[in-house]
C-alpha positions as semicolon CSV with decimal commas, in nm:
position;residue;x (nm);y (nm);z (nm)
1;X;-1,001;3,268;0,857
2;X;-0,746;3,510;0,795
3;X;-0,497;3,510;0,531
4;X;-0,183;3,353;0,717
5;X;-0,368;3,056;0,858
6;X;-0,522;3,016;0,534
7;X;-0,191;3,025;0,348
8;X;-0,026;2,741;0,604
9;X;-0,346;2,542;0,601
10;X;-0,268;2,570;0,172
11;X;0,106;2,466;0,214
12;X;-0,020;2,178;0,440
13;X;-0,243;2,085;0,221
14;X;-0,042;2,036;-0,081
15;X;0,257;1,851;0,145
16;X;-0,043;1,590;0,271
17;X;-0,138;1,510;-0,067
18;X;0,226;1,479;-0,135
19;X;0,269;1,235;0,101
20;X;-0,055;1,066;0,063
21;X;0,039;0,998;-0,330
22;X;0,438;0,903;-0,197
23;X;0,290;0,645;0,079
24;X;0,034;0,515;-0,230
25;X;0,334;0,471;-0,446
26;X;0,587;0,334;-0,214
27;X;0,309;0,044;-0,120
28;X;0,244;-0,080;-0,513
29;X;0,639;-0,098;-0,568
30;X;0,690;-0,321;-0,272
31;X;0,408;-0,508;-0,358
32;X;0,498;-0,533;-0,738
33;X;0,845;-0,576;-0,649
34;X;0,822;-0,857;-0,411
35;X;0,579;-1,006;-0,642
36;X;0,845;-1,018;-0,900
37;X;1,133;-1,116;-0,753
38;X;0,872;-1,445;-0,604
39;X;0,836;-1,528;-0,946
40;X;1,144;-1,470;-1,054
41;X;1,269;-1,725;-0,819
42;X;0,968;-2,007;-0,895
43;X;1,025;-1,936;-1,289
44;X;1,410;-2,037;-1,189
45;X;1,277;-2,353;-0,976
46;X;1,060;-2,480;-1,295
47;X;1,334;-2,443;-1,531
48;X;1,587;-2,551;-1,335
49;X;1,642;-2,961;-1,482
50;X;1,795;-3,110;-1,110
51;X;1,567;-3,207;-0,873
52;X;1,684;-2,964;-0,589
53;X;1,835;-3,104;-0,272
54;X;1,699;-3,135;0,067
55;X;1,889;-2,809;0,227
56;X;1,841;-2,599;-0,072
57;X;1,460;-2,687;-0,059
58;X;1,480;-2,532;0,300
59;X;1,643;-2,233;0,214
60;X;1,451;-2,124;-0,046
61;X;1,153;-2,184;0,157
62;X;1,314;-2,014;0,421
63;X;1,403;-1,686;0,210
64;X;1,026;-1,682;0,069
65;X;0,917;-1,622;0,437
66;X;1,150;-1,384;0,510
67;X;1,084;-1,207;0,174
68;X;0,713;-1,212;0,202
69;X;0,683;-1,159;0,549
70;X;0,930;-0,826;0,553
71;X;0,751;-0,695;0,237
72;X;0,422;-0,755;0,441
73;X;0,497;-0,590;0,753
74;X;0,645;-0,278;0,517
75;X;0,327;-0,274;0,313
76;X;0,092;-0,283;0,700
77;X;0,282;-0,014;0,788
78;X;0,317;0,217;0,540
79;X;-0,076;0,185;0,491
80;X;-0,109;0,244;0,889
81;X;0,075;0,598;0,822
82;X;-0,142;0,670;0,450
83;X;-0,437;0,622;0,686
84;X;-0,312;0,869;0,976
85;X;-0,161;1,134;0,710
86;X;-0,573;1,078;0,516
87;X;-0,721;1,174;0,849
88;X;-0,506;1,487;0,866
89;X;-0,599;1,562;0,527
90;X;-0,988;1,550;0,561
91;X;-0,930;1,745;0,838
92;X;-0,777;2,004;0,657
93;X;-1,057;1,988;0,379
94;X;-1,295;2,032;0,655
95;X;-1,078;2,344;0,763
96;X;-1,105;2,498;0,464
97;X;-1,475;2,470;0,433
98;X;-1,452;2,257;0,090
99;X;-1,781;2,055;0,272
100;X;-1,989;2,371;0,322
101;X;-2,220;2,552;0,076
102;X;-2,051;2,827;-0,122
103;X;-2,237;3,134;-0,239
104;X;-2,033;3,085;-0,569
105;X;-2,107;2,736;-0,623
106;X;-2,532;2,803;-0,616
107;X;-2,486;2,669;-0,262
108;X;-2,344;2,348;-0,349
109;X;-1,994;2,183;-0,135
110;X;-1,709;2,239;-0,361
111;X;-1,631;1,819;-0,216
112;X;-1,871;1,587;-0,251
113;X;-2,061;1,488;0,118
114;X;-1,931;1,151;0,147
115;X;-1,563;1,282;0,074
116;X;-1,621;1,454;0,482
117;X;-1,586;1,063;0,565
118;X;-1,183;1,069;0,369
119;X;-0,958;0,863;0,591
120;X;-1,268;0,694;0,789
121;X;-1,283;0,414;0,612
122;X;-1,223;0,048;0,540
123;X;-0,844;0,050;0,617
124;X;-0,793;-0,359;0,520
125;X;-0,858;-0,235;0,153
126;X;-0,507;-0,044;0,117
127;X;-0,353;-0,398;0,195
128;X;-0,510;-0,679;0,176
129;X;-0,521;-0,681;-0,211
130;X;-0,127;-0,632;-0,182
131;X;-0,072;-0,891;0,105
132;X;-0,308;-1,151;-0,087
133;X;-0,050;-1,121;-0,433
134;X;0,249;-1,144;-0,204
135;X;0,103;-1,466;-0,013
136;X;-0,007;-1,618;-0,337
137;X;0,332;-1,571;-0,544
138;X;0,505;-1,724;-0,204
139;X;0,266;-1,996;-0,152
140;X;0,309;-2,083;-0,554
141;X;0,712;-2,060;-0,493
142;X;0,707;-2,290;-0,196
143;X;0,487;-2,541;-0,420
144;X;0,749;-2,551;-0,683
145;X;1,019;-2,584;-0,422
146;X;0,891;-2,847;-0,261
147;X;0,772;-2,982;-0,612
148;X;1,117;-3,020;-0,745
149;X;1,288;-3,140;-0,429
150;X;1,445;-3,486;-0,406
């Protein structure tokens, strides 16, 4: 590998990770954020000392499906593209021979083996945990609603 392709396969290297670490964060603030605001809202139903009325009931349940379903679809496809930019980076760790025995290193991989596999795997566990908070502070909001309707 010569110097110039090593140099842009460096650059593209550092911008993956960037982006990798940018998708990761992006995912836990819509997920902690949604969360939140879910709660928010039910700790407002339980304090709140009126039993609620029948359209109010509706739109609050209405506005926890739009909520929870917009943060969900944000949170499938953000981890769709963390999963896409992961393959790119193994493949760039594979480019710069981080899996292959180095003279320097005793003949050891700089990487671990199993890290060759980066962006192979299980892609329902960058979600799922996210979704499954999400669906639980909306089902627990809905509950109250309904709970404290007339």
């Amino acid at each position: 590998m010569n110097k110039k392709d090593f140099e842009i396969l460096k650059m593209l290297f550092e911008e993956h990770h960037r982006q990798l670490a940018a998708k990761r964060e992006k995912i836990h603030n819509i997920s902690e954020r949604t969360t939140a605001l879910l709660l928010v809202i039910t700790g407002w139903l339980v304090v709140t000392e009126n039993p609620l009325s029948k359209e109010l009931k509706w739109i609050i349940i209405g506005a926890v499906f739009i909520i929870a379903g917009a943060a969900c679809f944000t949170i499938y496809n953000n981890n769709r593209a963390y999963h896409k930019v992961k393959g790119v980076v193994r493949k760039i760790n594979a480019s710069l021979g981080l899996f292959k025995p180095n003279k320097s290193l005793s003949k050891e991989t700089l990487y671990p083996e199993d890290w060759g596999k980066f962006g192979q795997g299980d892609k329902l566990k960058g979600f799922l945990p996210h979704w499954g908070m999400i669906i639980a502070s909306a089902v627990l909001c809905i509950i109250v609603a309904v709970l404290k309707s007339k």
